[in-house]
C-alpha positions in Angstrom: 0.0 0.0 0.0 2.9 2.4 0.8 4.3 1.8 -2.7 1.7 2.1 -4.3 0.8 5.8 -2.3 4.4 6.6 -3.0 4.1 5.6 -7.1 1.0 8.0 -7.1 2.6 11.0 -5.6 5.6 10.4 -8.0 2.6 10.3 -10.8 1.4 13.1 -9.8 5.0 15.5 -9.8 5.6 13.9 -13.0 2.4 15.3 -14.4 0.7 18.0 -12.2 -2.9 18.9 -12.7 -4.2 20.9 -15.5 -5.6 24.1 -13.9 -8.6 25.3 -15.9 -8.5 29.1 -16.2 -10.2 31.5 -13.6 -14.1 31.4 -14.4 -14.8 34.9 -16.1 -17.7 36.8 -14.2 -19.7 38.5 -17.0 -22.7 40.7 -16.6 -25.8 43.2 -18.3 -28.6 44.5 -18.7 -31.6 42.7 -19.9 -32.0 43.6 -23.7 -34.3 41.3 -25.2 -33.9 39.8 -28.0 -30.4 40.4 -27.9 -29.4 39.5 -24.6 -32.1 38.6 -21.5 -31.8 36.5 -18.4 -35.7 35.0 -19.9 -34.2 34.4 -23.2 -32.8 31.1 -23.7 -28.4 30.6 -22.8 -29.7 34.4 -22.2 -29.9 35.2 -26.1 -27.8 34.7 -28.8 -25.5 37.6 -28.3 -25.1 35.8 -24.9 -24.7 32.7 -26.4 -22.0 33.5 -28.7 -19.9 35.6 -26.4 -20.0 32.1 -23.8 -19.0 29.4 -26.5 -16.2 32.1 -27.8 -15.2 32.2 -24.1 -15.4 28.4 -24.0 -13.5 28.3 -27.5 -10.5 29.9 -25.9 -10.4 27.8 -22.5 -12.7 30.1 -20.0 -15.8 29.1 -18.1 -18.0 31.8 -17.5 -21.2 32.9 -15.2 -23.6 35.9 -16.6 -25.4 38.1 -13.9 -28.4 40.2 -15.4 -28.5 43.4 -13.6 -29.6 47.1 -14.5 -27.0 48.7 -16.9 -25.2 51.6 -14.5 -25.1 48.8 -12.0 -23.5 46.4 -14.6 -21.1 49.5 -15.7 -19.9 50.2 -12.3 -19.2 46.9 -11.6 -17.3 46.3 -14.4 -15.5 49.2 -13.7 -14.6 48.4 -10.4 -13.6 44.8 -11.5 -16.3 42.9 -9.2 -17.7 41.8 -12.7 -14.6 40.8 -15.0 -16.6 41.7 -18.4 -19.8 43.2 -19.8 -21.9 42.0 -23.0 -23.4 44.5 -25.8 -22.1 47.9 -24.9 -21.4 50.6 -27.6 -18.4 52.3 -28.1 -17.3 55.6 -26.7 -13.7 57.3 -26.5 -14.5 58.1 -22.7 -14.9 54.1 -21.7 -11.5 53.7 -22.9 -10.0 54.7 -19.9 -11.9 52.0 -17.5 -12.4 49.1 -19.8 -10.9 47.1 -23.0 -12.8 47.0 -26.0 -12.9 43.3 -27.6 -13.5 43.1 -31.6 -17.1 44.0 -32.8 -19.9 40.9 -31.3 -22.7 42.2 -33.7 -25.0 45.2 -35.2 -27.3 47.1 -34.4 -29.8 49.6 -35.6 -30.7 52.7 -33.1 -33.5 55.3 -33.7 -35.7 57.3 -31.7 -39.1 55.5 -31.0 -42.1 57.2 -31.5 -45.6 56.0 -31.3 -47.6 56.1 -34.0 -49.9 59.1 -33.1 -47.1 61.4 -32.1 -47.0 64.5 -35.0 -43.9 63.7 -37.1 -42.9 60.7 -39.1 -39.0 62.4 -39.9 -36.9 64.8 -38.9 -34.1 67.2 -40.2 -31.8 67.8 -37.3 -31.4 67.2 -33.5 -32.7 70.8 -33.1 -36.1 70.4 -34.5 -36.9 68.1 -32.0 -35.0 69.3 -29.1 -38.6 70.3 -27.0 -39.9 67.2 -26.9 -39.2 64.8 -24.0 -36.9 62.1 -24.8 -35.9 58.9 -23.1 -32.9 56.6 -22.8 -31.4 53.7 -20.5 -29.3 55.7 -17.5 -25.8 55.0 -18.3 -26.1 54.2 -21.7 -24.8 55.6 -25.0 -26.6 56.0 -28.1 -24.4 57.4 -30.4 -21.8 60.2 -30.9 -23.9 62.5 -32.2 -26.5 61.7 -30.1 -24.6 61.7 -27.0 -23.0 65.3 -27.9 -26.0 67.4 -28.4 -27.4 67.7 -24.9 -30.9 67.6 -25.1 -33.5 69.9 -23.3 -35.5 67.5 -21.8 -33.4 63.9 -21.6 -35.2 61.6 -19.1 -33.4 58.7 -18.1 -34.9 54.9 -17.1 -33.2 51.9 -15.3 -35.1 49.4 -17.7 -36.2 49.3 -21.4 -39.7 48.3 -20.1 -40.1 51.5 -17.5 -39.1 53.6 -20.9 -41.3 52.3 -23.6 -44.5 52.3 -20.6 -43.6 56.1 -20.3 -43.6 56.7 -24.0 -47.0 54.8 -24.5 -48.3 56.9 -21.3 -46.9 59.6 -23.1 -44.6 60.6 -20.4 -42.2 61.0 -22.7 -42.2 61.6 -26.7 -39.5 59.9 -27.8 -37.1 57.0 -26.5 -33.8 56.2 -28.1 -33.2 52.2 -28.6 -33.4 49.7 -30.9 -36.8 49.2 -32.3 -36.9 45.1 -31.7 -36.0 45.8 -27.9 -38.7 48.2 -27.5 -41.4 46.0 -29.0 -40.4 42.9 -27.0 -40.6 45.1 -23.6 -43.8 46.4 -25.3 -45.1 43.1 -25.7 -43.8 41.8 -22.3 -45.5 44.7 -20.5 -48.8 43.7 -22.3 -48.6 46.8 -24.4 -49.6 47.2 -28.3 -45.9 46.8 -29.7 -47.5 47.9 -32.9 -47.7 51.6 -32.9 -44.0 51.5 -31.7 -42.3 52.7 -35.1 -38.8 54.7 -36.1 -39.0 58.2 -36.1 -36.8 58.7 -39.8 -34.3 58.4 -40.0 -32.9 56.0 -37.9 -30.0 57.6 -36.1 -26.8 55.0 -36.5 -25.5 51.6 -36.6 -23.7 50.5 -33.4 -21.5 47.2 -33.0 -21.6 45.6 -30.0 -18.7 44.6 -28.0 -17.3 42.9 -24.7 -16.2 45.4 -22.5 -13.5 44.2 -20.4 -12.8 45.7 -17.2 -8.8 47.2 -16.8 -9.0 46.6 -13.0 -8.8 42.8 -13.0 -5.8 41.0 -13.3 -4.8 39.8 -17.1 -7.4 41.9 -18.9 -5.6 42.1 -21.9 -5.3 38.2 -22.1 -8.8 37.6 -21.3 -9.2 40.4 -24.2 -6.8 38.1 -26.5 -8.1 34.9 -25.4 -11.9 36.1 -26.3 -11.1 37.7 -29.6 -9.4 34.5 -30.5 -12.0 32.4 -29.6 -14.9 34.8 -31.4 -12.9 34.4 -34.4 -12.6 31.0 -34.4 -16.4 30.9 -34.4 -17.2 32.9 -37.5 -13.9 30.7 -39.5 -15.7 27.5 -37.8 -19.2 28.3 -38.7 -20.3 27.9 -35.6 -21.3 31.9 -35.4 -23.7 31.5 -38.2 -25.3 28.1 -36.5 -26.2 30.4 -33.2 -27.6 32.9 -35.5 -29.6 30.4 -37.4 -30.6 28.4 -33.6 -32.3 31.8 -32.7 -33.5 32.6 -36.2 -31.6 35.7 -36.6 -30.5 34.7 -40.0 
């Protein structure tokens, strides 16, 4: 028996255990259909950011949260990484930007009985009420202007119930996350439409906090891996699995 102990522990020197890398603590919003804690694996967007984590040797865990909260976690490197965000020069200086996930379309919602179906400029409609997610961005331009009366909401639902109350006039999103939180809030997601036109394309990347140890390999190790997914296939197959093909 003492051999055999002794044999073992001489097994074990000669070939020490492979140490899985650190399970990587993601977080957001919910951002149905893109990304939502009711959406199955969380969504696709969820989905392919895990198996491109998973492609490059990390585990990881997903906590749905409000979006500041999920920000200042991040930030603060509670969270190591956060899913969908847009890009802006000043969230540079707390997180990493990975390569671009996906795209989206962003516009200012309207309902269908407010007066005008387009607009020229950022001034013409600067004295109406206008809504977005607190902490979010929706585009340079957007983000520059400074707008009279900006109202901001912790959840895509609160925001699309105050624009069908008309508590507000107009909320910047996407158009497919309003209408899901529409129809999850038993609201007509129907006379949710675009105010034209539609005010950018954003990508959506991982934003990877700068306070956690190896950010710039988890960075590596995820671009890598999201790669290897679109070369494999295997990023058109999720797209396909949650029929946004």
């Amino acid at each position: 028996m003492k051999s055999l102990k002794l044999f073992i522990s001489a097994i074990a020197i000669a070939f020490p255990l492979i140490v899985s890398a650190q399970p990587v603590k993601l977080t957001t919003m919910n951002w149905s259909p893109f990304y939502a804690e009711s959406l199955n694996n969380g969504g696709f967007i969820t989905a392919i950011v895990e198996e491109a984590l998973s492609e490059a040797g990390y585990e990881s865990t997903v906590e749905f949260t409000g979006w500041q909260a999920a920000l200042d976690s991040v930030k603060s490197g509670n969270k190591d990484a956060l899913i969908g965000a847009y890009y802006t020069e000043e969230r540079t200086e707390d997180y990493y930007y990975s390569i671009p996930i996906y795209t989206v379309l962003v516009g200012l919602i309207k309902s269908s009985d407010f007066p005008l179906t387009n607009y020229t400029s950022f001034e013409a409609i600067n004295d109406y009420k206008i809504g977005k997610i607190e902490g979010t961005s929706v585009g340079t331009s957007f983000d520059a202007f400074g707008f009279a009366q900006l109202n901001e909401f912790d959840s895509v639902s609160n925001a699309v119930t105050a624009l069908t109350k008309g508590e507000i006039d107009l909320y910047a999103d996407n158009l497919a996350v309003a209408k899901d939180a529409a129809q999850s809030a038993g609201l007509d997601a129907s006379q949710l439409q675009i105010l034209l036109p539609p005010l950018e394309k954003n990508d959506l990347y991982l934003l990877i906090s700068k306070s956690i140890p190896n950010a710039e390999k988890l960075r590596e190790a995820f671009n890598n891996g999201l790669f290897a997914l679109h070369q494999s296939g295997r990023f058109n197959e999720i797209l396909a699995e949650y029929n946004q093909l």
